[in-house]
C-alpha positions in Angstrom: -41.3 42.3 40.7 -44.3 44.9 39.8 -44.3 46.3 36.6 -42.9 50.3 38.2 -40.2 48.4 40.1 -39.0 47.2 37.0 -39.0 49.9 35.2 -36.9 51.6 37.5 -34.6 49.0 37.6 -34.0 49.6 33.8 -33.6 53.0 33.7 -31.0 52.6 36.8 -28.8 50.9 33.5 -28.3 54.0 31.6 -29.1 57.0 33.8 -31.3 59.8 32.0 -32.1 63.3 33.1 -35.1 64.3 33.6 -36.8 67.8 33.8 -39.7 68.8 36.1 -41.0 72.4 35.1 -43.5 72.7 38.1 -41.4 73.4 41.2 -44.0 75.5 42.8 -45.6 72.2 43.9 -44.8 70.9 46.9 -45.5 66.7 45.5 -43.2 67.8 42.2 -40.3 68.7 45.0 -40.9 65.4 46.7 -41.0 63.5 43.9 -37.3 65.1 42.7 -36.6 63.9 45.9 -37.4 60.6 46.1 -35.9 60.2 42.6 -32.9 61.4 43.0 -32.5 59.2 46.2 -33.9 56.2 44.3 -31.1 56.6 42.1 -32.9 55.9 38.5 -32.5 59.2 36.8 -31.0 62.9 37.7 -33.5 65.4 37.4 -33.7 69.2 37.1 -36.1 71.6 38.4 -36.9 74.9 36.6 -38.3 77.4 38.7 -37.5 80.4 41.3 -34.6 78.9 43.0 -34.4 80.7 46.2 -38.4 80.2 46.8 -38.0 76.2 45.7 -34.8 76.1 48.7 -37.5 77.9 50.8 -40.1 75.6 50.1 -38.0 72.5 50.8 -36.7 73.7 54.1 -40.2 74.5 55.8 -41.3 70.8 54.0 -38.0 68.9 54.9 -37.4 68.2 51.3 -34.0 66.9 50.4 -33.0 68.6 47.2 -29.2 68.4 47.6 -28.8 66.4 44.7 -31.5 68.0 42.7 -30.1 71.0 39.9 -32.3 73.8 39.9 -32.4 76.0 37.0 -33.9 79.8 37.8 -34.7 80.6 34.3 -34.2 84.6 35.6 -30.6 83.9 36.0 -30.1 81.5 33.4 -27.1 82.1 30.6 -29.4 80.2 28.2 -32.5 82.6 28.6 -31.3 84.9 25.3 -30.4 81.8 23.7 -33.2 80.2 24.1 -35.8 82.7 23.0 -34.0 83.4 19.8 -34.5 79.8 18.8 -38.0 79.4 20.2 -38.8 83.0 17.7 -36.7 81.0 14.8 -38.9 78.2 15.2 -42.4 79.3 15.2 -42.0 83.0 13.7 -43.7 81.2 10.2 -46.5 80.8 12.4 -46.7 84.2 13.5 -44.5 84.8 16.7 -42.8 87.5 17.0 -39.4 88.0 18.8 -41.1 89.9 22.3 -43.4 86.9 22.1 -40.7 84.0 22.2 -38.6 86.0 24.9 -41.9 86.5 26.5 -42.5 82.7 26.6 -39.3 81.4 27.5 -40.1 82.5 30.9 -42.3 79.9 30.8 -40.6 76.7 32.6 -42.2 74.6 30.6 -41.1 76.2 26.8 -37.8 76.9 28.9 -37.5 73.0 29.4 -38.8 72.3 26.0 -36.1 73.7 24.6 -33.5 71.9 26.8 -34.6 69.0 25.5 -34.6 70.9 22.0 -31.0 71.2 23.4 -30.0 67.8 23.8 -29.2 68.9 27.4 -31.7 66.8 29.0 -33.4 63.7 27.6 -37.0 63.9 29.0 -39.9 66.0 30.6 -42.6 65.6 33.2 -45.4 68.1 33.3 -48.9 68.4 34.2 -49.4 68.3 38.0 -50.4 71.9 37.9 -51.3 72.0 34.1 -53.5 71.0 31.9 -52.8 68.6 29.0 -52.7 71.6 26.2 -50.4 73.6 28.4 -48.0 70.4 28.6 -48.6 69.2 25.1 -48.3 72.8 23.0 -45.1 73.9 23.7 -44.1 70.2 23.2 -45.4 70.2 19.4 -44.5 73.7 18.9 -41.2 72.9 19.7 -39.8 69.5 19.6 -42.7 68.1 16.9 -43.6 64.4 16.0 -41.7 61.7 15.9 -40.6 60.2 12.3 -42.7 58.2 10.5 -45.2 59.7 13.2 -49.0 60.8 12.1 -50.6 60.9 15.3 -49.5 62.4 18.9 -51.8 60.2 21.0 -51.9 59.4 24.8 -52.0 56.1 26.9 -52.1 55.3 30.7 -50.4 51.8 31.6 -52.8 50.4 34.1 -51.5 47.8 36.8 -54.1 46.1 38.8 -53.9 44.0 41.3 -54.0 40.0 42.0 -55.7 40.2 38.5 -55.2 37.3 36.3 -56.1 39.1 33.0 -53.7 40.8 30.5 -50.1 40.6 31.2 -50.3 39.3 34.9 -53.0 42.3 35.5 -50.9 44.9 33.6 -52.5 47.0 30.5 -52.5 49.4 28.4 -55.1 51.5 27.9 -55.6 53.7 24.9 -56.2 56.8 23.9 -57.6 57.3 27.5 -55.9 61.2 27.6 -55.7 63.4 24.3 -57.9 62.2 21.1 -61.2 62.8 21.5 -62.9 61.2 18.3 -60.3 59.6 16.2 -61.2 58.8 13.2 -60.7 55.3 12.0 -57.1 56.1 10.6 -56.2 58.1 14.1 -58.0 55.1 16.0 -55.9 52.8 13.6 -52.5 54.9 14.6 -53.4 54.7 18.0 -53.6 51.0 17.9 -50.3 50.6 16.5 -48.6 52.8 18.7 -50.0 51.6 21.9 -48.9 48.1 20.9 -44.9 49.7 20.3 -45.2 51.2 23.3 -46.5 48.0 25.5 -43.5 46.2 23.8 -41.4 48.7 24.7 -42.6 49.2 28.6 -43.8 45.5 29.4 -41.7 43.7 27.4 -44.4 41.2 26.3 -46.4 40.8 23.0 -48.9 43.2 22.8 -52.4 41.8 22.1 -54.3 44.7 20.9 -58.7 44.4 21.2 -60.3 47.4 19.1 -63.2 47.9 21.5 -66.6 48.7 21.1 -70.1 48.2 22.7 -70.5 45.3 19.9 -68.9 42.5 19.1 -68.8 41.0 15.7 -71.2 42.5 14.4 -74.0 42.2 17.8 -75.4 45.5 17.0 -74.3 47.9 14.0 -74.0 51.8 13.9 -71.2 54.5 12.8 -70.0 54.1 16.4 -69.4 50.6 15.6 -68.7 50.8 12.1 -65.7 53.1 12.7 -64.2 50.3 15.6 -64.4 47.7 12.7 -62.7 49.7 10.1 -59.8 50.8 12.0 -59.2 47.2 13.2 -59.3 46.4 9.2 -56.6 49.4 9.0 -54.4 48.2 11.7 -54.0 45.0 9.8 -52.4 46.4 6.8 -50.7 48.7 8.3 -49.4 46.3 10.9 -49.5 42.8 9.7 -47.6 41.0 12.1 -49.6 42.4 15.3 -52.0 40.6 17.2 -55.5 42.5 16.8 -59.1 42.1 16.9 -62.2 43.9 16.6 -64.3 44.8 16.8 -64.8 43.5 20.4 -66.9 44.1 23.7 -64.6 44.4 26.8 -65.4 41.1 28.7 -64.7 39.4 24.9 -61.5 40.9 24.8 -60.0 40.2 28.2 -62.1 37.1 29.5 -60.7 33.7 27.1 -64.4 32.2 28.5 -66.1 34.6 27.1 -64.3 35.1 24.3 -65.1 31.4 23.1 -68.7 32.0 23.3 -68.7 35.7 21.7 -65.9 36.2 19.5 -65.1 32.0 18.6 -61.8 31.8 16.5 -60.2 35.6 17.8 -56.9 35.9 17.5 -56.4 37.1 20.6 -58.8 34.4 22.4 -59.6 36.7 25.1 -56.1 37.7 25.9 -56.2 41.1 25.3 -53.3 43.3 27.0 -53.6 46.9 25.0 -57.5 47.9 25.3 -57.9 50.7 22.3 -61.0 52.9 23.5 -63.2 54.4 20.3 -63.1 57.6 21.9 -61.9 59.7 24.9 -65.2 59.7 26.1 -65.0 55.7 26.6 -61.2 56.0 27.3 -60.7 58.5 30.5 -64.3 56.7 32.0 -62.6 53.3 31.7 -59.0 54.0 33.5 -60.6 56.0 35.9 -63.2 52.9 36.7 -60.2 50.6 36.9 -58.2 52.8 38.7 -61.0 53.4 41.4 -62.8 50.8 41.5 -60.3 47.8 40.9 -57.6 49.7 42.9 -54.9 49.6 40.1 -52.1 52.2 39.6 -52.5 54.5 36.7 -49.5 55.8 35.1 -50.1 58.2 32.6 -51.3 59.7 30.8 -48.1 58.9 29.0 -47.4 60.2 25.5 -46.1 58.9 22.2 -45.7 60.2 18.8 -43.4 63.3 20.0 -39.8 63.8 19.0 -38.2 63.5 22.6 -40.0 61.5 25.8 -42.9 64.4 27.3 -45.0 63.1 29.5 -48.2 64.5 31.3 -49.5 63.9 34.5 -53.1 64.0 36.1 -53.3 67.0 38.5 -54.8 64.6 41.5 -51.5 62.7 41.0 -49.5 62.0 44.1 -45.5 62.4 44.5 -45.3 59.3 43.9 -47.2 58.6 40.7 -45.0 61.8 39.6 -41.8 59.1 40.4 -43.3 56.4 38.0 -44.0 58.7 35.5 -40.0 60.1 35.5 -38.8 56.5 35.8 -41.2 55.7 32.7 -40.1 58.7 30.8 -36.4 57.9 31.3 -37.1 54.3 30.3 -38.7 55.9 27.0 -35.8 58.0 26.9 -33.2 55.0 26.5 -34.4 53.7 23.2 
């Protein structure tokens, strides 16, 4: 069973809802769709409701089972903009702001979730990562025991016998651009959680860089080789390594011969990238050139299960995302 097919199967055991602010879209409605029909996880639409049931007639969309939420009409509007302005009005936001924003569908289904009266949210097919990511930290915040929102696409490629049967994690591949060696050391520990979490294997982190062991010597690489040092006291019990060229991290051959007595021994199923730079090249690479499905980029670190898309996604990379998110949403 592929690794998405799994995932759906285990968010079919406890059904989650899920909310899709973007129902001007036409791959957003299909995706609710397919979902819904699927049968992994209920989902809610936020938009104008009488132009998403035009929409889906001229497309042949089946939204029957789909709840749509026109924020216009919505009881919860007032409600809603009174606790966005109680939230953030230390920061500066005034009352006709926050009623202003809640208009929004995506502060409108930030604050459902702020609710409890839906467990997850997909955004990002028509936005950009701030737009997706603000209201989510405005409004919902980290995690505890959090430092670091960070970003991470779980690649899947195929007949590939490296990683866990050809599935990966790559991170932070969608939000950081130069972590620091503490951030870089944060990211590394919540990459591997969230492999465990997804995959269900042992994650087997590689700290990458363009050296290995020491080959060549810079800040770039001085910065890989402290945060790997951080990640071990932080997280002694994980298996890490840095810091470590790609083909020494995934390859066990080449491992032997560049990085002799790794803990990982060439194994390596969560890549951590030293920047974005090196991060969105490397799953955009994999995903192109190796064919693999990219789902992400997914988020961790925030208080309830956000998740943002890439705006060339397809309906159904918008599907594995919702069943990823509701999967999140379970634990």
């Amino acid at each position: 069973m592929s690794f998405i097919e799994n995932i759906k199967q285990r968010a079919k055991q406890d059904i989650k809802t899920i909310i899709l602010p973007e129902a001007e879209d036409k791959r957003v409605l299909e995706a609710a769709s397919k979902v819904v029909a699927q049968g992994f996880a209920k989902v809610i639409l936020i938009g104008d409701k009488e132009q998403i049931e035009k929409d889906s007639k001229e497309n042949n969309i089946d939204l029957s089972e789909v709840e749509i939420i026109d924020i216009k009409s919505s009881s919860k509007k007032q409600e809603y903009a009174q606790k966005l302005f109680e939230l953030r009005q230390a920061k500066g936001m005034t009352q006709e702001e926050a009623s202003k924003l809640i208009e929004e569908p995506i502060y409108f289904g930030m604050m459902m979730l702020k609710n409890g009266e839906a467990d997850g949210l997909v955004s990002g097919a028509a936005h950009s990562t701030s737009n997706t990511l603000r209201p989510a930290l405005q409004i919902l915040k980290t995690a505890p025991n959090t430092k670091l929102v960070s970003a991470f696409f779980v690649m899947c490629v195929p007949n590939c016998e490296y990683g866990e049967h050809g599935t990966f994690i790559y991170g932070d591949s969608g939000l950081n651009q130069n972590p620091n060696a503490d951030e870089l050391s944060e990211i590394a520990i919540s990459s591997a959680k969230s492999f465990k979490s997804l995959v269900e294997a042992e994650p087997k982190v590689a700290m990458l860089s363009y050296s290995t062991y020491g080959s060549a010597k810079s800040e770039l690489t001085e910065k890989v080789i402290e945060a790997t040092k951080l990640v071990k006291e932080k997280a002694p019990d994980l298996l890490v390594d840095g810091e470590l060229q790609v083909d020494a991290a995934i390859i066990p051959e080449v491992s032997k011969s560049k990085a002799p007595g790794s803990p990982i021994e060439g194994n390596a199923n969560v890549l951590i990238f030293p920047d974005l730079n090196a991060g969105n090249i490397g799953y955009k690479l994999t995903q192109r050139l190796a064919k693999a499905e990219a789902y992400g980029p997914l988020c961790q670190g925030i208080a309830k299960p956000v998740n943002d898309l890439s705006r060339g996604c397809s309906s159904d990379d918008i599907v594995g995302v919702v069943a990823i998110t509701a999967v999140q949403a379970q634990s």
